[in-house]
TORKOL-4160 file (C-alpha; in steps of 0.2 Angstrom, whole numbers, padded with zeros to 4 digits, m for minus):
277
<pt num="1" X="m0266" Y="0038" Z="m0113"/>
<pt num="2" X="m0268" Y="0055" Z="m0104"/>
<pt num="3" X="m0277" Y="0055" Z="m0087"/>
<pt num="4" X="m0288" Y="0068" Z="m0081"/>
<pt num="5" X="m0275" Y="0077" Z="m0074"/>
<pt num="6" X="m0267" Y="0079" Z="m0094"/>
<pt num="7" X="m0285" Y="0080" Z="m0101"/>
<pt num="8" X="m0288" Y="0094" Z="m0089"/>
<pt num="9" X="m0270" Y="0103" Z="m0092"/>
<pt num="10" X="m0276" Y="0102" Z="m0111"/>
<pt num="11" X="m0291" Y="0111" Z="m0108"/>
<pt num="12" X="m0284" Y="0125" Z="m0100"/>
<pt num="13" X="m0270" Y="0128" Z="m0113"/>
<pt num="14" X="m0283" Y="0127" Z="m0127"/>
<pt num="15" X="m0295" Y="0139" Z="m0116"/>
<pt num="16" X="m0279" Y="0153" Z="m0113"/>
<pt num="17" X="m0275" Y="0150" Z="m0134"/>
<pt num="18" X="m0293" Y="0155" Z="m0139"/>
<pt num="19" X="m0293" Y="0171" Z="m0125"/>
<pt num="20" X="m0276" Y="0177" Z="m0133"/>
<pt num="21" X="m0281" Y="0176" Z="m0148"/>
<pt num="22" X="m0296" Y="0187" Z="m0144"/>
<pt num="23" X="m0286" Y="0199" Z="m0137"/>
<pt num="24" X="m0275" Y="0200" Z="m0149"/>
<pt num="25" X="m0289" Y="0205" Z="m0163"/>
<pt num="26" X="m0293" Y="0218" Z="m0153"/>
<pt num="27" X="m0288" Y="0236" Z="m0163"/>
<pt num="28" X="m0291" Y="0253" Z="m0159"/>
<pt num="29" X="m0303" Y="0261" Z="m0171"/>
<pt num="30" X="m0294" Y="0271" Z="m0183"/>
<pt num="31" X="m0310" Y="0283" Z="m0185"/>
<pt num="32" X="m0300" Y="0300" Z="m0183"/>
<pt num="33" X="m0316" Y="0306" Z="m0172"/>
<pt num="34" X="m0311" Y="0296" Z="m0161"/>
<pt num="35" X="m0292" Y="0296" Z="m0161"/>
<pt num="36" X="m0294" Y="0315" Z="m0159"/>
<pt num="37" X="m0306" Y="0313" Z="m0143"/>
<pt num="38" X="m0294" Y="0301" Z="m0135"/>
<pt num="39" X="m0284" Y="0309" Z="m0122"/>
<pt num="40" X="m0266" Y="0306" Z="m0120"/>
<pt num="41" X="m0252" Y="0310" Z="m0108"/>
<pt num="42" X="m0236" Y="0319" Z="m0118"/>
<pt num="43" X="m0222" Y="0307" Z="m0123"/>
<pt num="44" X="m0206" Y="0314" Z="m0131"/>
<pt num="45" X="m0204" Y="0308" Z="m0147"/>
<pt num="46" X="m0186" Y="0320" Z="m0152"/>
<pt num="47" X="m0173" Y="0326" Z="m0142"/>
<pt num="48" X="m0156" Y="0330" Z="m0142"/>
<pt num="49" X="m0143" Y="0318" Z="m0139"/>
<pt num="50" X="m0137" Y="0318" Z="m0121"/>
<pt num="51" X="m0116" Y="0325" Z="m0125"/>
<pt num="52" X="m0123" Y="0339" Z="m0137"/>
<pt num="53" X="m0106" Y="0346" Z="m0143"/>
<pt num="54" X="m0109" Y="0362" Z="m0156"/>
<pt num="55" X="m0100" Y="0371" Z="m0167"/>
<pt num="56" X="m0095" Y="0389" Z="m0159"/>
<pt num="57" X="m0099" Y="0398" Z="m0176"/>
<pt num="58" X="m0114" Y="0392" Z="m0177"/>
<pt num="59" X="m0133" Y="0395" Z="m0169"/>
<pt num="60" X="m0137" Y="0384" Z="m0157"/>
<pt num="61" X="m0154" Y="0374" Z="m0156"/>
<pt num="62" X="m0158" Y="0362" Z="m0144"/>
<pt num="63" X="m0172" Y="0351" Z="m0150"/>
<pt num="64" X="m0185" Y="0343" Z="m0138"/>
<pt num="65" X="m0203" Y="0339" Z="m0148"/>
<pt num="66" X="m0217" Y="0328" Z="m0139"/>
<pt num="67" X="m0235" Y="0323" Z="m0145"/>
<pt num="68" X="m0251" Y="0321" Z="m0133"/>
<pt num="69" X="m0269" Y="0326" Z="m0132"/>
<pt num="70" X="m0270" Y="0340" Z="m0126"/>
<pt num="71" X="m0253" Y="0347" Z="m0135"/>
<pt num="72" X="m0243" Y="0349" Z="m0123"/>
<pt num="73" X="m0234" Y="0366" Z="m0116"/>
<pt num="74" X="m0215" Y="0366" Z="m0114"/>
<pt num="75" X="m0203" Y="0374" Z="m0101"/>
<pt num="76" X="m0182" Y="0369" Z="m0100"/>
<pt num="77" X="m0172" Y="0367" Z="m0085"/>
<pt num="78" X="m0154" Y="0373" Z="m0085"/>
<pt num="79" X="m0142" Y="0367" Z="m0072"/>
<pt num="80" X="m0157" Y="0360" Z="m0063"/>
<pt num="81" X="m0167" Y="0378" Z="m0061"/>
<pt num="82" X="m0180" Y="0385" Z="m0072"/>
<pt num="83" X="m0174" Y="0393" Z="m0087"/>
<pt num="84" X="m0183" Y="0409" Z="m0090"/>
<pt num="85" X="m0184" Y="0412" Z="m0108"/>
<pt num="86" X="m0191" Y="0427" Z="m0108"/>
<pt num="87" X="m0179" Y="0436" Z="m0100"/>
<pt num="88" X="m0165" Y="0431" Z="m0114"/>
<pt num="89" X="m0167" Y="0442" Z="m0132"/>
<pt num="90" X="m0156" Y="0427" Z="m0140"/>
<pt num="91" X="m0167" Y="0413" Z="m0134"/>
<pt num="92" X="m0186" Y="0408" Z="m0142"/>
<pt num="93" X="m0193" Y="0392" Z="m0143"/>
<pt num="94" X="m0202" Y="0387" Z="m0160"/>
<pt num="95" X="m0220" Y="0385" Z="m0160"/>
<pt num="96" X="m0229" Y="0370" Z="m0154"/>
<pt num="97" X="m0213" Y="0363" Z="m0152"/>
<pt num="98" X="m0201" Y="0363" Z="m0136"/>
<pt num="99" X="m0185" Y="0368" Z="m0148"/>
<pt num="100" X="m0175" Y="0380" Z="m0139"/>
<pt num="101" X="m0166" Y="0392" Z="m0153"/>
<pt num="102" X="m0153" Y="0403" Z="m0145"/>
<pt num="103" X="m0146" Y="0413" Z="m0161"/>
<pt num="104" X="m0130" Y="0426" Z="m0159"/>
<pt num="105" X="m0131" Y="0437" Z="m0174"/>
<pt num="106" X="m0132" Y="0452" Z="m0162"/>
<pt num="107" X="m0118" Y="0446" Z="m0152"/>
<pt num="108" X="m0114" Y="0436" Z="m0140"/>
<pt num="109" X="m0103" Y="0422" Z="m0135"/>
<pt num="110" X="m0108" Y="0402" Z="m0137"/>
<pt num="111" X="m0099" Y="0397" Z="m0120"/>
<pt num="112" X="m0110" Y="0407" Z="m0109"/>
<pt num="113" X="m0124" Y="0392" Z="m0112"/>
<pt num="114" X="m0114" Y="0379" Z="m0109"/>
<pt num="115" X="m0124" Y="0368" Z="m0094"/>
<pt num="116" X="m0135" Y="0354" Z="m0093"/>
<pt num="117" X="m0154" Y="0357" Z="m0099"/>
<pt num="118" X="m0169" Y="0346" Z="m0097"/>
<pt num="119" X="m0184" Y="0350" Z="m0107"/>
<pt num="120" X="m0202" Y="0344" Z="m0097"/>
<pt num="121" X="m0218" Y="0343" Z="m0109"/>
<pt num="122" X="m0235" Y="0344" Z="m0099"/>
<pt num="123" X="m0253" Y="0343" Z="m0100"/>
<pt num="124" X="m0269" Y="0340" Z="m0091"/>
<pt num="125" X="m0265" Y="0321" Z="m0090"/>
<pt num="126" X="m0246" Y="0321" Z="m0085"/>
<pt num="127" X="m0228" Y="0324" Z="m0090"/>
<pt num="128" X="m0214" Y="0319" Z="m0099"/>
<pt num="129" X="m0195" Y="0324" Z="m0097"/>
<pt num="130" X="m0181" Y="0324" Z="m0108"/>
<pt num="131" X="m0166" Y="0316" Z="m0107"/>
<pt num="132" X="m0153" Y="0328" Z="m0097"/>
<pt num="133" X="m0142" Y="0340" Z="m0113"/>
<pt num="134" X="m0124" Y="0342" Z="m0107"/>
<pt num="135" X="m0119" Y="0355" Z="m0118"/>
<pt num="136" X="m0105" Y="0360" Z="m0123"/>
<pt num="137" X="m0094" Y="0371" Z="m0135"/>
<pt num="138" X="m0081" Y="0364" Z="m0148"/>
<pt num="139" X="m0064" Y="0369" Z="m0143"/>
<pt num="140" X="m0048" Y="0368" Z="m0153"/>
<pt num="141" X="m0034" Y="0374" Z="m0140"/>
<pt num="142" X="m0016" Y="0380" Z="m0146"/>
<pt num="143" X="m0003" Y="0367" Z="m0144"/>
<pt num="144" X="0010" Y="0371" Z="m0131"/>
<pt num="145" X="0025" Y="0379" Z="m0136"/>
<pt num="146" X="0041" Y="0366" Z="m0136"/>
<pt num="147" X="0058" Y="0365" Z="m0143"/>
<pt num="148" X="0061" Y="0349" Z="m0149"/>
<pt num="149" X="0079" Y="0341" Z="m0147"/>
<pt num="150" X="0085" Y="0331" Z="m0160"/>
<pt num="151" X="0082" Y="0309" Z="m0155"/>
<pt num="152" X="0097" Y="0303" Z="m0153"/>
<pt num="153" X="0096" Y="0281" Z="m0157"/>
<pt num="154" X="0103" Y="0267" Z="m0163"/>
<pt num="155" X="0102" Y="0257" Z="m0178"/>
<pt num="156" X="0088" Y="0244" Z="m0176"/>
<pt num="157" X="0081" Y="0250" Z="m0158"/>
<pt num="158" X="0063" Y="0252" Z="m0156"/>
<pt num="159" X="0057" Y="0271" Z="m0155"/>
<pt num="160" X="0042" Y="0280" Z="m0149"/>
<pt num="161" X="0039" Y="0300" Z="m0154"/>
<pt num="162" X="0023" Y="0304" Z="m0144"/>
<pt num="163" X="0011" Y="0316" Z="m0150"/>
<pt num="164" X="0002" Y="0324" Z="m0135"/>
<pt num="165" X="m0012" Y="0331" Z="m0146"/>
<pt num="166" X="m0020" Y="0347" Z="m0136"/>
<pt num="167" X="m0039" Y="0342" Z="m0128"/>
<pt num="168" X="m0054" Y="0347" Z="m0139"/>
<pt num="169" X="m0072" Y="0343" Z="m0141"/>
<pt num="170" X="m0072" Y="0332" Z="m0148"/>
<pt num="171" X="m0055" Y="0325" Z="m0145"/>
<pt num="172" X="m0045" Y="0327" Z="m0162"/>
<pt num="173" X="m0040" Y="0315" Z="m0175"/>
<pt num="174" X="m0021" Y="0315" Z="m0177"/>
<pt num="175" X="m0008" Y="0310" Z="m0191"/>
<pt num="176" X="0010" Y="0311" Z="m0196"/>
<pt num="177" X="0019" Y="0321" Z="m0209"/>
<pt num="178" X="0035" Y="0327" Z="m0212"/>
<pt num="179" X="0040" Y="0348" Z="m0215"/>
<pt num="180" X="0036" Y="0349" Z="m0233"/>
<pt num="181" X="0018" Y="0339" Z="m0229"/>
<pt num="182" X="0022" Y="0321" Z="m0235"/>
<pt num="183" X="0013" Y="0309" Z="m0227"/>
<pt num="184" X="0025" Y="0298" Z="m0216"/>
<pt num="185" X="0023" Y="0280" Z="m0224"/>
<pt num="186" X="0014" Y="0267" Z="m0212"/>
<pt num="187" X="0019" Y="0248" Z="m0214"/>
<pt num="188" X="0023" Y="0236" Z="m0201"/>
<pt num="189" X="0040" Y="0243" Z="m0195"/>
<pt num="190" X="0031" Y="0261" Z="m0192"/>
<pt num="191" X="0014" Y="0265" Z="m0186"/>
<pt num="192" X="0003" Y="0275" Z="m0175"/>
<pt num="193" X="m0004" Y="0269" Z="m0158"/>
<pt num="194" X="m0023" Y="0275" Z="m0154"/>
<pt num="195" X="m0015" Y="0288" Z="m0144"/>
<pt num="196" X="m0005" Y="0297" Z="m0159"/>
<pt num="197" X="0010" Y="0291" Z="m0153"/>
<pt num="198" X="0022" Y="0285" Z="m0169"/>
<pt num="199" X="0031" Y="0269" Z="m0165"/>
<pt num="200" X="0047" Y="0260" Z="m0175"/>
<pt num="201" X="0049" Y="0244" Z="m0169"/>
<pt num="202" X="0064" Y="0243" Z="m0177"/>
<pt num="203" X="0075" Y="0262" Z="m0182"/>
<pt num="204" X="0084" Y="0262" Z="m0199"/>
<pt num="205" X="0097" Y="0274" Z="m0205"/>
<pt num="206" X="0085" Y="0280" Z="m0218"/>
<pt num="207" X="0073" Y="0286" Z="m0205"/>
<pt num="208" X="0084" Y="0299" Z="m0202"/>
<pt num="209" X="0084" Y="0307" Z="m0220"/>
<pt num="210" X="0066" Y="0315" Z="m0214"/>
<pt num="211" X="0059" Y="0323" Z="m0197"/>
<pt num="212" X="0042" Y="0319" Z="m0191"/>
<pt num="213" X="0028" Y="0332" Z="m0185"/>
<pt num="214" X="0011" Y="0325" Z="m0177"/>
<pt num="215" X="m0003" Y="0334" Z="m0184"/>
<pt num="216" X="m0023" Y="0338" Z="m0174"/>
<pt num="217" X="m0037" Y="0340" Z="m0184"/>
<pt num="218" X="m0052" Y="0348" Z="m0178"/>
<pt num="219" X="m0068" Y="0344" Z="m0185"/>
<pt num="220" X="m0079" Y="0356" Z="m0180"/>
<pt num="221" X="m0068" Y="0372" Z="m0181"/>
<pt num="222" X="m0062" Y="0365" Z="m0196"/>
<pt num="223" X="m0041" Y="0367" Z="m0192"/>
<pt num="224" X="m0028" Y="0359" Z="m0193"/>
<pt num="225" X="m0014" Y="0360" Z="m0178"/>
<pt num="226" X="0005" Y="0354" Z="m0181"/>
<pt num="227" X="0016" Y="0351" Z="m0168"/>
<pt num="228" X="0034" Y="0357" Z="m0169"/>
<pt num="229" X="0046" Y="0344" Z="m0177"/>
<pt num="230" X="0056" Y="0330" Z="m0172"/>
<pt num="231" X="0074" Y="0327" Z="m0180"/>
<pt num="232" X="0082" Y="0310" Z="m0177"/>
<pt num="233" X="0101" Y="0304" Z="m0178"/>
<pt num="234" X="0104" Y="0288" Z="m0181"/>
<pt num="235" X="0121" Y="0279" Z="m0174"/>
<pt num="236" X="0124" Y="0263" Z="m0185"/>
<pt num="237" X="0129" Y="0248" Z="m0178"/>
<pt num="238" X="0144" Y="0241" Z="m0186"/>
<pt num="239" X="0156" Y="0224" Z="m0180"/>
<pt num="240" X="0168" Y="0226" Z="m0167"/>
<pt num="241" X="0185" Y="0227" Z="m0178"/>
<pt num="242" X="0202" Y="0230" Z="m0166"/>
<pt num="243" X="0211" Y="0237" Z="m0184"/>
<pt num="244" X="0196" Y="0246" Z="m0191"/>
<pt num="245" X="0191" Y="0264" Z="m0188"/>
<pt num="246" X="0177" Y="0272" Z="m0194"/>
<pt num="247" X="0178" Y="0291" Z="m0197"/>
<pt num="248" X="0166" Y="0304" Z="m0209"/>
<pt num="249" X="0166" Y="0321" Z="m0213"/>
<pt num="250" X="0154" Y="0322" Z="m0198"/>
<pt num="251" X="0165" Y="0317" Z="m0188"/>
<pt num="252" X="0154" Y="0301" Z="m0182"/>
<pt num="253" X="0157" Y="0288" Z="m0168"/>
<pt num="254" X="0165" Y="0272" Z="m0170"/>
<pt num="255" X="0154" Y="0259" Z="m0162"/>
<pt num="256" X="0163" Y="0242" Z="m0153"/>
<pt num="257" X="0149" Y="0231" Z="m0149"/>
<pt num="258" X="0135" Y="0241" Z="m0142"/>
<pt num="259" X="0146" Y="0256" Z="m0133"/>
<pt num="260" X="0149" Y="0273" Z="m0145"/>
<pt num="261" X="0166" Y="0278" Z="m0145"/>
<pt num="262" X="0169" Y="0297" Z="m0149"/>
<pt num="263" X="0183" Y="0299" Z="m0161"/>
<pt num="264" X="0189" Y="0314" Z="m0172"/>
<pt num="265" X="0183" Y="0321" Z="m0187"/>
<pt num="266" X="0195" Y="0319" Z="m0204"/>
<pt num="267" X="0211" Y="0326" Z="m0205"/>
<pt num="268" X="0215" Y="0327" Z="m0184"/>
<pt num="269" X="0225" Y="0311" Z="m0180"/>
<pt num="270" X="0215" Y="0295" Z="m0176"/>
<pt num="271" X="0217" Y="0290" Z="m0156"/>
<pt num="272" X="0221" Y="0274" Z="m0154"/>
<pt num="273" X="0213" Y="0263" Z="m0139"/>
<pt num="274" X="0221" Y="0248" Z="m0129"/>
<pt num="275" X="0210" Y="0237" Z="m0120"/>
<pt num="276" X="0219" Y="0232" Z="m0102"/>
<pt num="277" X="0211" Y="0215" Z="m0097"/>
């Protein structure tokens, strides 16, 4: 049996269950009389997101709306100071809206409004502030000029070609074809890292029948960047055999063991090597 102490405890829990229950019924009148007479401070209900990266061909508009009774009035921040929009012919904002538009089809260039903005909505009852804009201009930089040596490996090392994509905004996605635009095959033996890089954990010999040109794309410039190629030479590894030479029209190396012997091409008398102990 409960004492007084549980019957009381009881009580109260019933008595808190029956106020929230009240509380809970409570709903604010939907008359529209009334919804327009009720004052409210502005909230922002859209904006921008916070890294706003545009295209450079495009118009630019930063969007900032808010709702509040009164309608609120809207003025932007740039780099922290008022932004005077009067005093620029490519900027407007759109009515009963915060939306900056800045439009460049009388000229002008898309990186000179690069910075951070902040739009502020206000009223007679308070304000509201955006999120801070970084913006900022897609870019699709020229990759460095580089003359690419030819890789020299052995048979069944592993092998990484890095990429070294140029920076843009937004960083490009990259991908590897050879000269004539074939896609270099991707299995377990080759694939690209995160980074670009290609790896081979293990080189073959017919790796060396094709080269191997790391490609950036761009999205918002729409191009396509492609990085100089790389050749590779492939040294075979072959037993070590004292009476055996190898030789091609190349004029190849003989391999003992894991040490490249240079020896000449076909038709010049083969050396011949003696191992002193």
């Amino acid at each position: 049996m409960l004492g007084q102490t549980g019957h009381a405890a009881l009580r109260l829990v019933s008595l808190f269950l029956l106020l929230w229950q009240q509380v809970m019924s409570i709903e604010v009148p939907q008359d529209p009389k009334i919804q327009q007479d009720l004052k409210q401070p502005p909230t922002i209900i859209k904006q921008s997101v916070k890294d706003y990266i545009v295209d450079p061909r495009d118009n630019i508009a930063i969007e900032c709306e808010a709702k509040g009774n009164p309608v609120p009035t809207f003025e932007w921040r740039r780099n922290g100071k008022f932004f005077n929009i009067g005093k620029d012919p490519r900027v407007t904002m759109r009515k009963r809206s915060g939306t900056l538009e800045i439009s460049f089809r009388s000229g002008g260039r898309p990186e000179d409004y690069e910075g951070e903005y902040q739009c502020i909505a206000s009223n007679d009852f308070g304000k509201a502030l955006s999120n801070k804009i970084l913006l900022r201009v897609s870019k699709a930089p020229l990759w460095p000029k580089e003359v690419l040596e030819p890789v020299t490996v052995t048979e069944g090392s592993s092998l990484v070609l890095p990429c070294n994509p140029p920076p843009g905004l937004p960083p490009p996605s990259t991908f590897w074809m050879d000269s004539s635009m074939t896609p270099i095959p991707q299995d377990k033996r080759v694939s690209m890292g995160l980074n670009g890089d290609l790896y081979f954990s293990n080189v073959l010999v017919r790796d060396a029948q094709t080269d191997y040109s790391c490609n950036a794309r761009f999205l918002f410039t729409h191009t396509i960047q492609q990085k100089n190629p790389f050749t590779l030479k492939v040294h075979t590894k072959e037993p070590y055999n004292d009476t055996s030479h190898n030789t091609t029209d190349g004029g190849e190396s003989l391999s003992v063991g894991t040490v490249l012997l240079p020896v000449a091409a076909r038709h010049v008398p083969l050396w011949h090597t003696n191992w002193l102990a």
